[in-house]
KOLDREN-552730 format. One line per field, with one value per residue (C-alpha): residue number from 1; residue in one letter; x, y, z. Coordinates in Angstrom, 1 decimal, always signed. Layout:
# KOLDREN-552730
resi	c(NUM ...)
resn	c(A ...)
px	c(X ...)
py	c(Y ...)
pz	c(Z ...)
This chain:
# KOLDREN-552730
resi	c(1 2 3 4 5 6 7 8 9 10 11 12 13 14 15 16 17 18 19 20 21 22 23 24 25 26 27 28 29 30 31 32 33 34 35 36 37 38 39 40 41 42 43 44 45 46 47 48 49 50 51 52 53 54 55 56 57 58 59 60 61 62 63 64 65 66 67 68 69 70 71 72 73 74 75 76 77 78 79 80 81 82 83 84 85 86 87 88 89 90 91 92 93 94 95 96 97 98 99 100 101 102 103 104 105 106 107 108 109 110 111 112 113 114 115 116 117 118 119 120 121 122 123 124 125 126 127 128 129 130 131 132 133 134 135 136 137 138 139 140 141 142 143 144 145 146 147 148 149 150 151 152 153 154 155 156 157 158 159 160 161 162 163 164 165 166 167 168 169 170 171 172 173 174 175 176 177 178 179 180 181 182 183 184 185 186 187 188 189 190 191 192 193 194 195 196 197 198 199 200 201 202 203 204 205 206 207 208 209 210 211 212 213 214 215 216 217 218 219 220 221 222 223 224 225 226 227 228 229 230 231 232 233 234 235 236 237 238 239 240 241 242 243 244 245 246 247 248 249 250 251 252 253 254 255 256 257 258 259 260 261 262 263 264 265 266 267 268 269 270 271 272 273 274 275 276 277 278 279 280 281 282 283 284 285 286 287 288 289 290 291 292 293 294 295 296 297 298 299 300 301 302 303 304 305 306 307 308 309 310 311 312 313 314 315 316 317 318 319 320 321 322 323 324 325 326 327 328 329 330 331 332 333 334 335 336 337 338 339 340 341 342 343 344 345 346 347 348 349 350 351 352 353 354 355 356 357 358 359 360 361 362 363 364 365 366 367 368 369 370 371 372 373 374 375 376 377 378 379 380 381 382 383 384 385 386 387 388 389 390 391 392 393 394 395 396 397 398 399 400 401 402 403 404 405 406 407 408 409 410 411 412 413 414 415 416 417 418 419 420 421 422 423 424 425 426 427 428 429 430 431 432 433 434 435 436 437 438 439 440 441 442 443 444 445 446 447 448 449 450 451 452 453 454 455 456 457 458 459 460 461 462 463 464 465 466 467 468 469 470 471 472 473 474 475 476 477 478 479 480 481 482 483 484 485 486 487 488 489 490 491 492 493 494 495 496 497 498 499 500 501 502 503 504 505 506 507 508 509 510 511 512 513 514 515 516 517 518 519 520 521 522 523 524 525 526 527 528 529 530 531 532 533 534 535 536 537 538 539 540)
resn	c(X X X X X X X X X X X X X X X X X X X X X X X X X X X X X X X X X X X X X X X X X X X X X X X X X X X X X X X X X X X X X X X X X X X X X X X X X X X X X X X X X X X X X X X X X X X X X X X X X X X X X X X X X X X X X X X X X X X X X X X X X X X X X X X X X X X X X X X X X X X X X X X X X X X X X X X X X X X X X X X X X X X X X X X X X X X X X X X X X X X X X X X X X X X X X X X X X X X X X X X X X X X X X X X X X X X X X X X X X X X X X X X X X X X X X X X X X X X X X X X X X X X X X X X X X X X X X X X X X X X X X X X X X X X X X X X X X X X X X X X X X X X X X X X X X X X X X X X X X X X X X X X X X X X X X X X X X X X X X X X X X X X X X X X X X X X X X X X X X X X X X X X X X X X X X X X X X X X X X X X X X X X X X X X X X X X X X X X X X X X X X X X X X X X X X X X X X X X X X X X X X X X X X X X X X X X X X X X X X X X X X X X X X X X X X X X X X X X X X X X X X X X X X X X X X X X X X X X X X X X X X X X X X X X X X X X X X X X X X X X X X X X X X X X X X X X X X X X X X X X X X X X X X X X X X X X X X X X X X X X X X X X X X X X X X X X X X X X X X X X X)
px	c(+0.0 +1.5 +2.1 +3.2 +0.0 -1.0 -3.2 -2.9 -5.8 -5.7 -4.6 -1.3 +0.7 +3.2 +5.9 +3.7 +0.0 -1.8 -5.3 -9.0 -10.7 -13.1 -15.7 -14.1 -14.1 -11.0 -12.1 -9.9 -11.5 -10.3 -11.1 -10.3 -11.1 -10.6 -10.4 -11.9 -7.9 -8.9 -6.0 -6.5 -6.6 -6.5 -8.1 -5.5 -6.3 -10.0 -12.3 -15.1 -18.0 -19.2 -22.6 -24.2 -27.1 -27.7 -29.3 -27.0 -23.8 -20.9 -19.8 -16.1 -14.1 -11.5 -9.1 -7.0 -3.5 -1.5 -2.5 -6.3 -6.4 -7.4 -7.9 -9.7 -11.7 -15.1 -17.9 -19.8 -23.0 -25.4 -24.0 -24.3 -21.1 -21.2 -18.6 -18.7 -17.0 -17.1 -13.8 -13.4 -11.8 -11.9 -14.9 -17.1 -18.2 -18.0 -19.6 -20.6 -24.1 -24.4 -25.1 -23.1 -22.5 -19.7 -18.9 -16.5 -12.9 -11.9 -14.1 -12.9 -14.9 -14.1 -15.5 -15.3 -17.2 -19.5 -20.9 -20.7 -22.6 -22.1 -22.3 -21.2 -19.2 -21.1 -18.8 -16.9 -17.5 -14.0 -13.4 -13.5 -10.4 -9.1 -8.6 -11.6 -9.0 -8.2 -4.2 -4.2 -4.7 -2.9 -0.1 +0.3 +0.6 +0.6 +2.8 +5.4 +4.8 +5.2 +8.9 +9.4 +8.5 +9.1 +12.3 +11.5 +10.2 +11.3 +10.4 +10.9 +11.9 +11.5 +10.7 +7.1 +7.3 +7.3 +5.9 +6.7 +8.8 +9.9 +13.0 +12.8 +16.7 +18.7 +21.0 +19.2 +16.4 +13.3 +9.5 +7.3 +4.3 +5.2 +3.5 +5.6 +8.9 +8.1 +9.5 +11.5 +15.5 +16.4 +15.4 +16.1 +15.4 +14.8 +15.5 +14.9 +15.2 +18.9 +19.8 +19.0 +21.2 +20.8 +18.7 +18.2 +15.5 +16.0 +12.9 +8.8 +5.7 +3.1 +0.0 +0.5 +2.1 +5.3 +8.7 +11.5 +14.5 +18.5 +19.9 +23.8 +22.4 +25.4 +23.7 +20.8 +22.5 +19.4 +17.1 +15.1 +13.7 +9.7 +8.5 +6.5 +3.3 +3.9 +2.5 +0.3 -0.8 -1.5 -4.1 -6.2 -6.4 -10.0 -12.6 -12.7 -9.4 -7.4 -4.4 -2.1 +0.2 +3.2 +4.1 +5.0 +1.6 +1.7 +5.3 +5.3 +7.4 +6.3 +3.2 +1.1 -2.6 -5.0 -7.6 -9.9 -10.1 -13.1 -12.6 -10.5 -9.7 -7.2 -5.4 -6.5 -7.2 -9.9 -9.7 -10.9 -7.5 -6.5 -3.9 -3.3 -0.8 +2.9 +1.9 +1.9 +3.9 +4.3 +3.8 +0.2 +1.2 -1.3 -1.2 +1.6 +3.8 +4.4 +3.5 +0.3 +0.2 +1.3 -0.4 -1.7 -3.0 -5.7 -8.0 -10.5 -12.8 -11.5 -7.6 -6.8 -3.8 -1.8 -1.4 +1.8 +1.5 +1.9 +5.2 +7.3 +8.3 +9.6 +11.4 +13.1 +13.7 +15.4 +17.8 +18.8 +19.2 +21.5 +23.9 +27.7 +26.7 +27.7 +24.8 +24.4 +27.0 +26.0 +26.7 +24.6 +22.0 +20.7 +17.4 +15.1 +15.5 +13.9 +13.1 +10.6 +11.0 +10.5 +7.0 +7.2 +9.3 +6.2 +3.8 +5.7 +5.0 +1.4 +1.6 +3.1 +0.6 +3.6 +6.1 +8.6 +8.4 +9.6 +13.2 +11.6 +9.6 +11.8 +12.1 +14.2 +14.0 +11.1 +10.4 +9.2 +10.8 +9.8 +11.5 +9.8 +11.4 +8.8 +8.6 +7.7 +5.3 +3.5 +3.2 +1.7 -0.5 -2.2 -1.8 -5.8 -6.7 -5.0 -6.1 -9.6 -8.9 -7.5 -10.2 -13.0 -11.2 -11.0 -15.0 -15.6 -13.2 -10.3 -6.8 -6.2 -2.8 -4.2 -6.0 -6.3 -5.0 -7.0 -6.4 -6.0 -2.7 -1.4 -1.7 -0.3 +2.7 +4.3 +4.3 +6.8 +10.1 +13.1 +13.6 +14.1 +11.8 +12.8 +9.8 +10.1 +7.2 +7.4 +5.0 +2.3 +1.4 -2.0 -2.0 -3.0 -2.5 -2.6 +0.7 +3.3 +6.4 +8.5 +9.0 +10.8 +13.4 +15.4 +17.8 +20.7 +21.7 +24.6 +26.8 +30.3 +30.8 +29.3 +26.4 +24.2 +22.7 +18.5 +17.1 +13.9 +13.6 +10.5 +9.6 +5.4 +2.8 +1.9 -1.4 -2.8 -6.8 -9.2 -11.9 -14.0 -11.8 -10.5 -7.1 -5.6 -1.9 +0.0 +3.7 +6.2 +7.5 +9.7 +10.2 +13.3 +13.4 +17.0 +18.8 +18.2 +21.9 +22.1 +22.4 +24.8 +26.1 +29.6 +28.8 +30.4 +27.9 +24.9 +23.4 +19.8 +20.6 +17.2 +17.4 +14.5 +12.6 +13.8 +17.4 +17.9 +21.9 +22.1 +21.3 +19.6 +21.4 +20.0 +22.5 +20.6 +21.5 +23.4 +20.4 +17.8 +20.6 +21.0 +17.0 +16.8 +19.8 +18.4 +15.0 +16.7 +18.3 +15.5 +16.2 +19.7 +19.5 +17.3 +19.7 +22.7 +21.2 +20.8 +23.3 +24.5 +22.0 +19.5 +18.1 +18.5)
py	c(+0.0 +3.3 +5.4 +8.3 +9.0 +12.9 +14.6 +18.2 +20.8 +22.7 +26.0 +28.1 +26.1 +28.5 +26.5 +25.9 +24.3 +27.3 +28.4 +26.9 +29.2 +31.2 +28.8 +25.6 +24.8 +22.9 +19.9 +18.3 +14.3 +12.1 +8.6 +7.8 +5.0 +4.8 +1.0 -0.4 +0.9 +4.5 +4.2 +6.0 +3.9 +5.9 +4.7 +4.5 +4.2 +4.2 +5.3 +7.6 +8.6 +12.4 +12.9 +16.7 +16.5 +19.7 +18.0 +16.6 +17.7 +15.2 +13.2 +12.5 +10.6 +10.9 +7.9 +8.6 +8.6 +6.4 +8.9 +8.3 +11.6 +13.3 +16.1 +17.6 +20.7 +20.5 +22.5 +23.9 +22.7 +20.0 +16.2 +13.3 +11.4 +7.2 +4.4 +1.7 -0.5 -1.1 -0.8 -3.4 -3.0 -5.5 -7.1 -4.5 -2.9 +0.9 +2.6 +6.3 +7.5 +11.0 +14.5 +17.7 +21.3 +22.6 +25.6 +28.2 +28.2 +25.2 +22.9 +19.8 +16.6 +13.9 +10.4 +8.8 +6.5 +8.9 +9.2 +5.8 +3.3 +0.5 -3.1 -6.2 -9.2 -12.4 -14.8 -17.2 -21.4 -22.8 -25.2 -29.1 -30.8 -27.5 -26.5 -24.2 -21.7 -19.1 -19.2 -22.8 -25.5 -28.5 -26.5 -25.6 -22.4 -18.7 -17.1 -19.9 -19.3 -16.6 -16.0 -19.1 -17.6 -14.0 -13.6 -15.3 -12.1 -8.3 -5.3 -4.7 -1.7 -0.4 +3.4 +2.4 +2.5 -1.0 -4.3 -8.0 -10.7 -14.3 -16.3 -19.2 -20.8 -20.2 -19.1 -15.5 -15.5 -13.6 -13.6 -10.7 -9.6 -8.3 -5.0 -4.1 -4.0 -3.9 -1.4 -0.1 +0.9 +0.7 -2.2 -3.4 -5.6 -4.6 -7.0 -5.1 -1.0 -1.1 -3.0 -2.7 -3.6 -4.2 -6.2 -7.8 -8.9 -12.8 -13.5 -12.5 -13.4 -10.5 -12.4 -14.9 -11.2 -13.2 -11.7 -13.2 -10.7 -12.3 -10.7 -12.0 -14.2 -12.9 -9.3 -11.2 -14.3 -14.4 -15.4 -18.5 -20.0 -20.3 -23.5 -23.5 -26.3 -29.5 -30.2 -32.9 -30.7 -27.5 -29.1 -29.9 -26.0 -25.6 -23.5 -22.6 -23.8 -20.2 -19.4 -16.1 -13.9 -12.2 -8.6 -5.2 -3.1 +0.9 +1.0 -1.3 -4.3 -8.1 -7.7 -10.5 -11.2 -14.1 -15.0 -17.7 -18.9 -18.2 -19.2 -21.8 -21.7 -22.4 -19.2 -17.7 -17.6 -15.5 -14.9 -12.5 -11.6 -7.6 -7.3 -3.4 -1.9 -2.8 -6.4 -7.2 -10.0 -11.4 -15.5 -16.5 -19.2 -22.6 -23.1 -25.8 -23.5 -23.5 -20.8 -21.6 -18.5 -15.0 -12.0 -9.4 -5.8 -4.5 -2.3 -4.8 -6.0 -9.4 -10.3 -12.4 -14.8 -16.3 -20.1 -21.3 -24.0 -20.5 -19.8 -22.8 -23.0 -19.6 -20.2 -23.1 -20.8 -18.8 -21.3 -22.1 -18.3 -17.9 -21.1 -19.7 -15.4 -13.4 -11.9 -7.8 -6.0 -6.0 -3.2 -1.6 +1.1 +4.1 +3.7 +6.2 +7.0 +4.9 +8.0 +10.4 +14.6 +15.8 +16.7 +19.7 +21.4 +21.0 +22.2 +25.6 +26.4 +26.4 +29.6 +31.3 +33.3 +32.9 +30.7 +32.1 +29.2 +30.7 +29.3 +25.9 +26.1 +27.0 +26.0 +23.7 +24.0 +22.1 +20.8 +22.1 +21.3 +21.4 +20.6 +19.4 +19.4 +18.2 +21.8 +23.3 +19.9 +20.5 +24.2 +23.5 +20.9 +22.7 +26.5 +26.7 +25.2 +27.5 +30.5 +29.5 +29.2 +32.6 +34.2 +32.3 +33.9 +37.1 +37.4 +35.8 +39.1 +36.8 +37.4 +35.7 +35.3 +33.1 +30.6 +26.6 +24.5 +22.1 +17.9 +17.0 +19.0 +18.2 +14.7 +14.7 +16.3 +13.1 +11.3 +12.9 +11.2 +13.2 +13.2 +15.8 +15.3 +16.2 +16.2 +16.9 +17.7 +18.4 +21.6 +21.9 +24.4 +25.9 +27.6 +25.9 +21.9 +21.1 +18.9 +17.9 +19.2 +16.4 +13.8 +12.7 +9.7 +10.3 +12.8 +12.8 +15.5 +16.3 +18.0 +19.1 +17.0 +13.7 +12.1 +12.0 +8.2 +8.5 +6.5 +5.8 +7.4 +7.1 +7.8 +7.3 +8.5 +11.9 +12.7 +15.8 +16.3 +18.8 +20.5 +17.8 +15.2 +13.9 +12.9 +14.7 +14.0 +11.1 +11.4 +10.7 +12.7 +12.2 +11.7 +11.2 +11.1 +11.7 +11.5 +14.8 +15.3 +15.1 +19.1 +21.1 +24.5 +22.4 +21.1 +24.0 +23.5 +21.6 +21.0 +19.1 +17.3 +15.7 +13.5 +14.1 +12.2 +14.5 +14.2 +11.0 +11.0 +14.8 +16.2 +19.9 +21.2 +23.4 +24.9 +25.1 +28.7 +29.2 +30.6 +27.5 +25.0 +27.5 +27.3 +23.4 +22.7 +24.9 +23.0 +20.2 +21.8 +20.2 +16.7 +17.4 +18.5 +15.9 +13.2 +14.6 +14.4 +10.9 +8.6 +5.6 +3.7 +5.8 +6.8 +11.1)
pz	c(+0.0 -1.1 +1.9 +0.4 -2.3 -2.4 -4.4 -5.6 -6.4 -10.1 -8.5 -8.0 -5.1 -3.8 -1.4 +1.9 +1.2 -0.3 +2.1 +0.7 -1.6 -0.9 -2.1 -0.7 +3.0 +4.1 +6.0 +8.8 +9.2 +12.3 +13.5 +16.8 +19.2 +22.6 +24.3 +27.5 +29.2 +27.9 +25.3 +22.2 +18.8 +15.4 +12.5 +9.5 +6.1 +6.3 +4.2 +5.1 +2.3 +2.5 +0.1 -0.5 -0.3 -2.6 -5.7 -8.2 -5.8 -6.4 -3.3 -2.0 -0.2 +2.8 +3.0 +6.7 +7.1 +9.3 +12.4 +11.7 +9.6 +6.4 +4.6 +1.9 +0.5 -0.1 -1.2 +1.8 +2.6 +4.4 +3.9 +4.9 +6.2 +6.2 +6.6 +4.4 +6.6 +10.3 +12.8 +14.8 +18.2 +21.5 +20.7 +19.4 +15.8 +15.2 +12.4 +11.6 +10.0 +11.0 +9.5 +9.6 +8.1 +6.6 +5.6 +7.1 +5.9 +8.0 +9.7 +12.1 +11.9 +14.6 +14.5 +17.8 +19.8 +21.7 +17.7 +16.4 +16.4 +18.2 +17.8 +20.0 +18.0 +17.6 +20.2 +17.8 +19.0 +19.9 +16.7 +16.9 +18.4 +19.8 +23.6 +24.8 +26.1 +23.1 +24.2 +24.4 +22.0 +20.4 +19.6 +23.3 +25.1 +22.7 +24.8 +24.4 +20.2 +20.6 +22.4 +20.2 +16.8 +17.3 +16.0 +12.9 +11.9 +10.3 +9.1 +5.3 +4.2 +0.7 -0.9 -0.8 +3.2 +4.9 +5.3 +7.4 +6.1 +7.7 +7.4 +5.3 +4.9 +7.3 +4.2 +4.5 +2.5 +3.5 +2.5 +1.7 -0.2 -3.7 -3.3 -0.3 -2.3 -6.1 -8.3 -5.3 -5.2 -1.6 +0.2 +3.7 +6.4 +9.6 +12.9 +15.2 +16.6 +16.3 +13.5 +9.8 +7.0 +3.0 +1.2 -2.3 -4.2 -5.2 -6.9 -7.0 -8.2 -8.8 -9.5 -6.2 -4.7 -2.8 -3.2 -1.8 -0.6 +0.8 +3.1 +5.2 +7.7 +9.6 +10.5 +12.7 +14.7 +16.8 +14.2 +13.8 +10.2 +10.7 +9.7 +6.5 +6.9 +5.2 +1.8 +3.1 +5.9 +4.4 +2.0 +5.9 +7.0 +7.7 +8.2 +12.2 +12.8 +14.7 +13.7 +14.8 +13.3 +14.3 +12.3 +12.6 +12.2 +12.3 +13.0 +15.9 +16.3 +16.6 +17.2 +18.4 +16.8 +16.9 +14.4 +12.6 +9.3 +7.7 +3.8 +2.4 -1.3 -3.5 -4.1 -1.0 +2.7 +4.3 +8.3 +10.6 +11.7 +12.5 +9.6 +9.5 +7.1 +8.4 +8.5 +5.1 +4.0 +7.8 +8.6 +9.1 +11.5 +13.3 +16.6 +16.0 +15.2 +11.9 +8.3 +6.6 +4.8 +4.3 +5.6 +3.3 +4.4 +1.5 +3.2 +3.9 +7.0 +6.6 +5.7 +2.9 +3.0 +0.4 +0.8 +1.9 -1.3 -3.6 -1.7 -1.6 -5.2 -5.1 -2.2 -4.1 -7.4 -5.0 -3.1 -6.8 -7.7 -4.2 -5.3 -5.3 -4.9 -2.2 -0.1 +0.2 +2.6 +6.5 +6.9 +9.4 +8.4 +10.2 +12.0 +13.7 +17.2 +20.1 +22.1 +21.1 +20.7 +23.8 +24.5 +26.5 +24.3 +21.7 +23.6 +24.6 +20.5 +20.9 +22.6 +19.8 +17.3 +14.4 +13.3 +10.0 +8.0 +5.0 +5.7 +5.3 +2.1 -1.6 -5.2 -6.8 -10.5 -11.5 -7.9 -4.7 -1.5 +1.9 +5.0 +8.2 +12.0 +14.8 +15.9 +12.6 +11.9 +15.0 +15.3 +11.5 +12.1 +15.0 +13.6 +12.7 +16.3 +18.3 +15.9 +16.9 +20.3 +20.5 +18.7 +21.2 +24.1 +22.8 +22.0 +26.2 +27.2 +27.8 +27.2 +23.9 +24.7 +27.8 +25.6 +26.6 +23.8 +22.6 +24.3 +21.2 +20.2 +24.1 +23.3 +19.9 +20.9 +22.6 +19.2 +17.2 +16.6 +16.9 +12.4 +9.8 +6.9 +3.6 +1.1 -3.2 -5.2 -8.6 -9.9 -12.3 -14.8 -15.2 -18.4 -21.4 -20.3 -17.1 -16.1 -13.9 -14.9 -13.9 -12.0 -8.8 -9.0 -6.0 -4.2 -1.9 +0.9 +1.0 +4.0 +4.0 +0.3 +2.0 +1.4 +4.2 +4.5 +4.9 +7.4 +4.9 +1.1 +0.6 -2.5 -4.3 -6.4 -6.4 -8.0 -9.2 -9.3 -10.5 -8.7 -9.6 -7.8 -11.4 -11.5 -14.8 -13.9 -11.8 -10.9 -8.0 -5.3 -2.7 +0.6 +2.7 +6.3 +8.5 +11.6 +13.9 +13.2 +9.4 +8.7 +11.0 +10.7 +11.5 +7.8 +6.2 +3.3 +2.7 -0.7 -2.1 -5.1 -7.2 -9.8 -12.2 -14.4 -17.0 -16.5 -14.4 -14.3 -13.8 -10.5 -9.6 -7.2 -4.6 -1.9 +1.4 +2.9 +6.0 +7.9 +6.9 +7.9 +11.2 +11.9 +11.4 +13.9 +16.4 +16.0 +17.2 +20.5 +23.0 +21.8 +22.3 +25.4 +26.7 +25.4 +27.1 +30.3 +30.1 +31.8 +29.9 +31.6 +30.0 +33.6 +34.8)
């Protein structure tokens, strides 16, 4: 699934998002849950239907973003908002049916269970020769699978975002879904937070959507091979029978998840196990331990596996393909930060009115670029809010400057990682045809004359829509995040170079003045801080 997939609007874009027309009311969309231990869940990539109900008026949709967001602009007026699908979280079904009005030049929508509606799960009958306890049955204890099995499992990297894989051979060789890594340059497996080296793609299948990736079995020592089911065995999975997986959903690691089968056919199992985007391409494992299937995330209420029996031959093609080569490098890749920006430090922005962010936002030939610390992110994301809550003390006779920011943006500022985003959109023109003028391929950042490594390019489609929500152009942009130490003023020079679609073997290259490279350093200073008061046992 393409994590990165934008859509632009037919109008002028100067270097930060432009403001809605006049006409158009910019709509902010979360989904949100809250569990039975008050924590909150957001919704990602779910789609939520909006209908005018003016006669004739087009509707729309609103997919969310990993963080249970979206955005769009919409014509202002009376709708009706529906979900399609329900959410499922411990036990229950959420769905949304409701009626609002937009108009204004920004409106927030939040869906939420005090506006759902609510429905209990049907209790699902243990299945026939199985234990009546759901963490015990004849394969024994979960827990025990679990510690057994976990390590059997990675993250896989690619410029698409991320997926799961599982050792198969001992030899190195990994499993994934297709979609996770196809068509990508940089690919990598992930063990675990510290350690991430190079990968390479062996061999795939599109239609069956397996891809098989080698890494040096050396980087991971601790890792076990996950058994794949038997031939004789995998042709008795049946209908009832539970089964478990173990992946990496929304950015968390090895992740424990418990399911039954609901469909058995030949080029595909159904279950009604959580897989939510980051698992793709994990093991769907039986209680005895071993891989009857692989995991794939497609934005439906029910997960569809690929049969193991769809797997192994690949896995053979690939033992051949392996015979007498030398596996990628080890070498160890940078990975994002365990701790997060300090919180605090976030919410001290929301009492400021203004932010320069002009230092953050120029052109690059063809291309726009935008770079993103967590301060400038958050004080972005939560601008409008705190404009609003100004303006509503102002009109009670309060001291504006006094204003309560929302929960929301106190909460949300304890979930930024500590990462400088670098993000490259090509432009448009609006004169005569309506185009991209080129195309991202990728870039590299560089500081004092060396490269600085990313710790994810990320690079995916980029679409461009009318005002009728017609897409007249597709294209890529890109997306690379860093280390909060990748641009210093100790560089003595940093330069952006992008590789176009244009000119693929001849970079543009942008210089990144002193004062830009002075603002983002600075932006940094409270994680800086923070980390050097930390002993080496990580405790003040």
């Amino acid at each position: 699934m393409n994590r990165y997939l934008l859509t632009a609007l037919l109008v002028l874009v100067p270097l930060r998002d432009t403001a809605p027309q006049a006409d158009l009311v910019n709509v902010k969309l979360r989904v949100l849950l809250v569990d039975k231990d008050l924590n909150q869940k957001p919704v990602p990539f779910y789609v939520v239907a909006f209908r005018n109900q003016l006669k004739d008026a087009s509707s729309a949709e609103l997919k969310t973003d990993l963080d249970g967001k979206a955005e769009k602009q919409l014509a202002p007026g009376r709708y009706s908002i529906a979900t399609p699908k329900p959410v499922e979280l411990g036990g229950k079904r959420y769905s949304w049916s409701l009626e609002v009005q937009i108009n204004g030049a920004e409106q927030r929508i939040d869906l939420t269970n005090d506006n759902a509606g609510i429905e209990d799960n049907a209790p699902i009958p243990a299945s026939s020769g199985e234990g009546k306890s759901s963490t015990t049955a004849a394969g024994g204890d979960l827990s025990a699978l679990f510690d057994r099995l976990k390590n059997s499992v990675v993250t896989v990297r690619s410029e698409a975002g991320g997926g799961s894989g599982f050792l198969v051979d001992p030899a190195g060789l990994f499993v994934t879904n297709n979609h996770v890594v196809q068509s990508s340059n940089y690919l990598a497996v992930q063990f675990d937070q510290k350690r991430k080296v190079p990968a390479r793609l062996i061999t795939f299948n599109a239609d069956k959507d397996v891809a098989v990736l080698w890494v040096d079995p050396a980087a991971f020592r601790e890792a076990v091979v996950a058994p794949l089911l038997p031939n004789e065995a995998a042709s008795k999975v049946v209908v009832g029978q539970r089964v478990f997986t173990i992946g990496n959903p929304l950015g968390r690691e090895k992740v424990l998840t418990t399911g039954v089968i609901s469909k058995v056919e030949k080029d595909a199992i159904t279950s009604d196990i959580s897989i939510n985007p980051g698992n793709s391409g994990g093991p769907l494992f039986t209680l005895d331990g071993q891989v009857a299937g692989i995991t794939t995330a497609r934005l439906r209420s029910l997960a569809s596996i690929v049969p193991i029996e769809n797997v192994r031959l690949l896995v053979e093609q690939a033992r051949k393909e392996i015979v007498g080569a030398k596996p990628p490098q080890p070498t160890m890749l940078p990975v994002e930060p365990v701790e997060m920006f300090p919180a605090d430090a976030l919410r001290a922005m929301l009492q400021q009115e203004k932010l320069d962010t002009k230092p953050y936002f120029f052109d690059a030939g063809e291309f726009q670029v935008a770079i993103y610390t967590p301060p400038v992110n958050f004080f972005l994301r939560h601008e409008d809010e705190m404009a609003a809550a100004r303006k509503a003390a102002k009109r009670s006779g309060a001291d504006s400057s006094q204003a309560k920011p929302p929960a929301g943006a106190l909460e949300d500022a304890q979930d930024y990682r500590p990462v400088l985003v670098v993000r490259v959109r090509p432009k448009f023109g609006t004169l005569l045809k309506v185009r991209f003028k080129n195309g991202f391929v990728r870039m590299r950042l560089v500081c004092g004359g060396k490269e600085v490594t990313p710790v994810e390019p990320g690079r995916g489609e980029y679409e461009l829509l009318n005002m009728r929500g017609k897409t007249v152009d597709t294209t890529f942009q890109g997306r690379y995040i860093y280390l909060p130490d990748a641009v210093s003023p100790a560089c003595g020079g940093v330069v952006l170079e992008i590789y176009s679609e244009k000119d693929p073997n001849t970079p543009i290259s942008k210089p990144i003045d002193a004062a830009t490279v002075d603002r983002v350093w600075t932006d940094f200073e409270a994680y800086r801080k923070a980390q050097s008061a930390l002993t080496p046992s990580g405790k003040p």
